[in-house]
N, C-alpha and C positions, 0 to 999 in steps of 0.2 A: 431516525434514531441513531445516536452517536455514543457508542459504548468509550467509545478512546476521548471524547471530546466533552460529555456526558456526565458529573459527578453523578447526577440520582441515577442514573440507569444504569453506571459501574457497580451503587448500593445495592439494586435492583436485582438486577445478574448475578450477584454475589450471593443475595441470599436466595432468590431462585438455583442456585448453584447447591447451596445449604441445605436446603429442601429438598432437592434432586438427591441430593447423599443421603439422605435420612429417609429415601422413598428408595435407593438403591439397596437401603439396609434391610427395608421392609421386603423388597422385592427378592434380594437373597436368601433370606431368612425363612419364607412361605414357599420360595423354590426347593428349597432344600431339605425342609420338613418335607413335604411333599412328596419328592424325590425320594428322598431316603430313608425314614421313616415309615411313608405308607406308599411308596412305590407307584405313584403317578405316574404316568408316561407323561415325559419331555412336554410336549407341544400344549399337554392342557396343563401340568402343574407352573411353564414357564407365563401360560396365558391368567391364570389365575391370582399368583403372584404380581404380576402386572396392574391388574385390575383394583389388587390390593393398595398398591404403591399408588396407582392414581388416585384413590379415594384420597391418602394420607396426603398427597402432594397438595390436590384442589384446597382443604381444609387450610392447610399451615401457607400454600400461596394465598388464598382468598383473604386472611387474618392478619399475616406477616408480611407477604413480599410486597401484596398491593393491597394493603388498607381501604386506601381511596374508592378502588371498583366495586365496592358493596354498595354505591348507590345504584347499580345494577342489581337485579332483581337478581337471588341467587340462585333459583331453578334456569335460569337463562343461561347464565354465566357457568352452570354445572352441565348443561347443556354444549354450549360452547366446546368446553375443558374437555368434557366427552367424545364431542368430534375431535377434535385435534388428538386425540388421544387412541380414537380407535384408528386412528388412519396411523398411529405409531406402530401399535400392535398389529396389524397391516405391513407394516413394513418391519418388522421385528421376526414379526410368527415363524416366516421361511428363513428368513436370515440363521435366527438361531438354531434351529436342524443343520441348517448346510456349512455353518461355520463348525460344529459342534461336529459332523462327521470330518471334514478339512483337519480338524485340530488334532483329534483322537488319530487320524490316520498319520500324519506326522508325527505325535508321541511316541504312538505304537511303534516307526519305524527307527526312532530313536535308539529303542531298546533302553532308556535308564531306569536306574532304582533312584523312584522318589516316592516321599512318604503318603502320597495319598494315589488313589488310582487315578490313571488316564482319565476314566469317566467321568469321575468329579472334576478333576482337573480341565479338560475338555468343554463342558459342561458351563463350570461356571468362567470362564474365558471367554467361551460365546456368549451368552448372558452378557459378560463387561461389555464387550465390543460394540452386541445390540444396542444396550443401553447409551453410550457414547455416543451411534449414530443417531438414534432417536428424542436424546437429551437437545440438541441443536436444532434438531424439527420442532421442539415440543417449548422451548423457546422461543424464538422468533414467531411462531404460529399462532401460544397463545400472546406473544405482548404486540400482538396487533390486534386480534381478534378480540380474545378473552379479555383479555384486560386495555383494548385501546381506547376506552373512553379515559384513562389515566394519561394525566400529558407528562410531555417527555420531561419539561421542563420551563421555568419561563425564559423567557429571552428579550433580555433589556439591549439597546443601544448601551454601547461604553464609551468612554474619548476615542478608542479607535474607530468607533463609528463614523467618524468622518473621514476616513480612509478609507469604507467599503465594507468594514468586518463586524461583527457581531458576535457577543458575548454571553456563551449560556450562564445561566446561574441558578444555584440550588433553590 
């Protein structure tokens, strides 16, 4: 798979990208009610949220980013989405504690006046971070897995073809 070389899979990324932001908005938004509103501890309101964001992600990838993959049975495919997803949370869960204490300890030593607290601020910085590293796991992981019965693309011979080279096309 050739994202640089690739039109459909640059479409592809893009709105897996799209989706990713709009599961990130979900995923802040449940954190934070959670958090702040009813006082969740960290680890299970950021786990929760999470879990949220994937439902939302599965639905609008399954519909929107890979149309095609519904001839896959969609408890399989939800199946699928799931593993690659808890092995995120997996690699999130601790990330986010330990980046979240890292950050608070460095604002704290800052000493400045900004308009929200450390803890928020702290808080949802680690969340982005996590999110960021787990967004490129969660990519690459499902469009081979989850979605690789979708081809990349097809690929004809062109006139360079007789020179050695080959030409994707949408």
């Amino acid at each position: 798979m050739s994202l640089i070389n690739n039109n459909r899979e640059r479409i592809r990324f893009i709105k897996f990208s799209i989706v990713g932001m709009t599961g990130t908005i979900v995923d802040f938004g449940v954190m934070n009610i959670l958090r702040l509103a009813l006082n969740t501890p960290l680890i299970w309101a950021q786990g929760i949220s999470f879990v949220c964001a994937v439902i939302n992600n599965f639905l609008w990838n399954r519909y929107w980013t890979y149309p095609e993959s519904r001839s896959k049975a969609a408890p399989k495919q939800l199946l699928q989405f799931l593993v690659i997803n808890i092995i995120g949370i997996l690699i999130r869960s601790p990330l986010v504690p330990w980046l979240d204490k890292n950050i608070i300890n460095f604002l704290d030593g800052m000493s400045l006046s900004l308009p929200l607290k450390n803890m928020v601020i702290s808080q949802n910085l680690a969340l982005a971070i996590s999110i960021i590293i787990v967004s490129f796991w969660n990519f690459f992981a499902n469009r081979y897995w989850t979605y690789g019965n979708v081809p990349e693309s097809e690929i004809i011979k062109s006139d360079h073809s007789k020179q050695g080279s080959i030409q994707e096309t949408d």
